[in-house]
N, C-alpha and C positions, 0 to 999 in steps of 0.2 A: 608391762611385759608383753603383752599383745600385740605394740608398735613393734619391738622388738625382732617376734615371732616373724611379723610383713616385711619387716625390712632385709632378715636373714633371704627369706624367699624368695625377694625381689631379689637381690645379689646373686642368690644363687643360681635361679633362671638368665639372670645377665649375664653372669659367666658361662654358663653351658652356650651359651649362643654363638662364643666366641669359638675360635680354631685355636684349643690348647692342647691336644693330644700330646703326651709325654711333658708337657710343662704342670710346674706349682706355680696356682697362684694364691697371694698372702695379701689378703685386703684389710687393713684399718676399719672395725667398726664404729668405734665406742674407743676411748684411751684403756679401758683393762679388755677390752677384747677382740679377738684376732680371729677370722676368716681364714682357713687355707683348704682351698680345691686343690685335690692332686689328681693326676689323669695319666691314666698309660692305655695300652693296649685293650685290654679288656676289661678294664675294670675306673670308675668313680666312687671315690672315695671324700667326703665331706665333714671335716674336725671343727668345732668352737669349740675356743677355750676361752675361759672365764678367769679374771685374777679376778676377784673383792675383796674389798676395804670393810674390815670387821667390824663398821660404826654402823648404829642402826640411827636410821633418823627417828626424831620423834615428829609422829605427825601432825603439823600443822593445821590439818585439814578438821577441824573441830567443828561443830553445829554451830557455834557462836559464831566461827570467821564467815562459814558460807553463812548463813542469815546473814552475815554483814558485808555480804559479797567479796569479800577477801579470797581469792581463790588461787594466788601467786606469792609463793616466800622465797626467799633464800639459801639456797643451797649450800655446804663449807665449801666447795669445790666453787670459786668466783664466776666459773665457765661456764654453771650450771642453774637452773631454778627447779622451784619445786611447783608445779603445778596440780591442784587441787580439781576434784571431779564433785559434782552434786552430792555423791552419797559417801562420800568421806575419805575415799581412798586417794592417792596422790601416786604422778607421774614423775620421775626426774628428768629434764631433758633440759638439752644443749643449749647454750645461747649460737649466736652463727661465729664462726671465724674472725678472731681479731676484738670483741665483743665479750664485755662481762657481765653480770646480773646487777642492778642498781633497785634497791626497793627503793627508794626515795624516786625515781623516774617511773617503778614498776613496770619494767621494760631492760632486755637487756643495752649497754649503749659502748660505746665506741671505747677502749681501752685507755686510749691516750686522755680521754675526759675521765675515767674512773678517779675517786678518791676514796680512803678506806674508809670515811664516814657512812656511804652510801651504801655498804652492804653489812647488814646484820646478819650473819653466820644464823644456820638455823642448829639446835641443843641439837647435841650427838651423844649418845651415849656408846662408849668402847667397850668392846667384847672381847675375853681373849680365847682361844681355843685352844 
């Protein structure tokens, strides 16, 4: 969440830099969420919106895996991985553009090379509200 937090910031100082007086601007952060600077006259005004996927992951990041140095799983989302911290907590983050998660490479790799044996989906458990 803390990447997160730097990355809004960073955006959002990159936009103020710019000459948008009276324009919106709508920036792709993440695939469920959306950046929009509006600017008028007198006033800056700054929205995130957030869609989530009501599956929680289970966390991979167990005492066994790190002692076993294990610190990268599979995410459902092929685009994604799960990456593990020392004390047990996990990050989700991107693979790059064009690239899916591969636990068998343990790396993400080129999409055209994917096959569905190379990603083991990580357990999701569904929530409804």
């Amino acid at each position: 969440m803390k990447w997160f937090i730097i990355a809004c910031i960073f955006l959002l100082l990159l936009c103020r830099n710019q000459s948008t007086e009276g324009n919106v601007i709508e920036t792709s952060m993440l695939p469920n969420q959306t950046l929009i600077e509006k600017y008028d006259n007198t006033q800056h005004t700054t929205e995130i919106t957030t869609t989530t996927n009501k599956s929680i992951i289970n966390n991979p990041c167990t005492k066994q895996n790190i002692d076993a140095g294990k610190f990268y799983f599979a995410h459902p989302n092929k685009t994604f991985f799960i990456q593990c911290t020392e004390l047990g907590t996990y990050f989700v983050m991107p693979c790059a553009p064009g690239t899916v998660w591969s636990q068998t490479a343990y790396t993400c790799i080129s999409d055209e090379k994917y096959d569905n044996t190379q990603h083991t989906k990580a357990t999701t458990e569904r929530t409804t509200t």
